[in-house]
Wavefront OBJ file of the C-alpha trace (Angstrom):
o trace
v -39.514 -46.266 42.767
v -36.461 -45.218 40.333
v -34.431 -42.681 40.555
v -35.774 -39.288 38.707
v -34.070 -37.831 36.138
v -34.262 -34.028 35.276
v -35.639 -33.142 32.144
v -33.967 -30.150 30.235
v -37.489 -28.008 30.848
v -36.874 -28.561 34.415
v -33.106 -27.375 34.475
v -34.220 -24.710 32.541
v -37.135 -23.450 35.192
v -34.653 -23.716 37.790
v -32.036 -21.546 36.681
v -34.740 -18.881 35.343
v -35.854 -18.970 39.117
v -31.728 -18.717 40.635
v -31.365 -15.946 37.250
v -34.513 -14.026 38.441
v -33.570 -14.451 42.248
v -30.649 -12.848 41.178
v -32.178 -9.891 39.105
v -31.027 -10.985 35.871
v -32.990 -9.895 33.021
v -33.674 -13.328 31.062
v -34.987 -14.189 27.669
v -36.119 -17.596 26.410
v -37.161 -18.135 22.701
v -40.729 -20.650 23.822
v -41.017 -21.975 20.197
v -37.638 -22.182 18.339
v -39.475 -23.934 15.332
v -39.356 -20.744 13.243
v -35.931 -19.183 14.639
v -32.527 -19.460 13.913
v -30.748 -22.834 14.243
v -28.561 -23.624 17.204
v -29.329 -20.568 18.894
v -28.605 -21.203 22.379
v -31.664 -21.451 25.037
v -31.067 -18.473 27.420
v -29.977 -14.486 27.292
v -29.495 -13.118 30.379
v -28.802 -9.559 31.144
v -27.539 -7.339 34.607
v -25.090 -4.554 35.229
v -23.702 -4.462 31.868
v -23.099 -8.220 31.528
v -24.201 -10.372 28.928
v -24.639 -14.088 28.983
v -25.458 -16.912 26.487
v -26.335 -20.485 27.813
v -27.398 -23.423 26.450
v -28.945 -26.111 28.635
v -28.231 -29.667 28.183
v -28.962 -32.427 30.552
v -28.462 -36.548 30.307
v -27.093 -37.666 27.412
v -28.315 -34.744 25.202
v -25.266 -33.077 22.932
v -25.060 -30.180 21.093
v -26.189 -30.120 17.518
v -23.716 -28.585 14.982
v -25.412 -25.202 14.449
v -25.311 -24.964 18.559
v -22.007 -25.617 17.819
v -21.347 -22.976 15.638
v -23.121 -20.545 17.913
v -21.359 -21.322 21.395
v -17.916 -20.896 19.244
v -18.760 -17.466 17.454
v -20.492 -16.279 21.041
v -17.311 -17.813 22.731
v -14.768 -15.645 20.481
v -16.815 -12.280 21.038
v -16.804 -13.610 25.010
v -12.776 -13.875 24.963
v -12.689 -10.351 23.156
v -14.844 -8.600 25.565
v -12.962 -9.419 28.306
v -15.979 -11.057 30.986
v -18.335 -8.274 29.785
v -20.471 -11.066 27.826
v -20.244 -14.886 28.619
v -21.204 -17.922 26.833
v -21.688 -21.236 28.480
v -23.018 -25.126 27.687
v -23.961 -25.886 31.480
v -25.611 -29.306 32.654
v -27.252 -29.758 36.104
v -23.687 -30.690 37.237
v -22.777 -26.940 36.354
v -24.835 -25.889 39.334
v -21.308 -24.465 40.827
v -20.373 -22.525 37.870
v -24.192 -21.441 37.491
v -23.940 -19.945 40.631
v -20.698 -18.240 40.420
v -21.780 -16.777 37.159
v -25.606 -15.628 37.925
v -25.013 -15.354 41.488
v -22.449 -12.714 40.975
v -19.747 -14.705 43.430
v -15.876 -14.176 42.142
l 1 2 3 4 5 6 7 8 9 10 11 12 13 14 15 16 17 18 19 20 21 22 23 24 25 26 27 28 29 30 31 32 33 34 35 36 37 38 39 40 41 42 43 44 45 46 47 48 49 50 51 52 53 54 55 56 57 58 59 60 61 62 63 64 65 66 67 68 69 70 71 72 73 74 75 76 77 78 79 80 81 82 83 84 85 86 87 88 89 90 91 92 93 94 95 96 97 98 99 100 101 102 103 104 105
């Protein structure tokens, strides 16, 4: 029996569940097909924090219109100061994912 590997809808379930746990208010776009390129996968939304992600696992990369939106989201994230956050995490981000949703400095 091999080893499984995680698929990026799996990733994705599991840190809606550890966002939700958490009491984030999330938002996931189910068919992109007709929305804006690049857009990244996840909004999430508590205490007057707002953070992008997009979800990548194996040897996925980011297109360049996801690109384009993690740098324009990552220039208004510098701005504000930690009020809004914009990430590219991978299921070896489970650390940062943590800090981040789970509120932990």
């Amino acid at each position: 029996m091999g080893i499984r590997r995680e698929t990026e809808a799996s990733f994705q379930s599991a840190v809606l569940q550890f966002a939700r746990l958490n009491r984030w208010r999330v938002y996931h776009t189910a068919d992109s097909r007709r929305s804006e390129e690049g857009f990244p996968d996840l909004v999430l939304v508590r205490n007057g924090r707002l953070v992008f992600a997009e979800l990548k696992v194996g040897s996925n990369t980011t297109s360049t219109a996801q690109r384009e939106w993690l740098e324009a989201l990552s220039a208004v994230a510098e701005a504000t100061g930690g009020t809004v956050g914009c990430y590219l995490w991978r299921p070896d981000s489970w650390d940062e994912i943590q800090t981040v949703l789970g509120g932990r400095s």
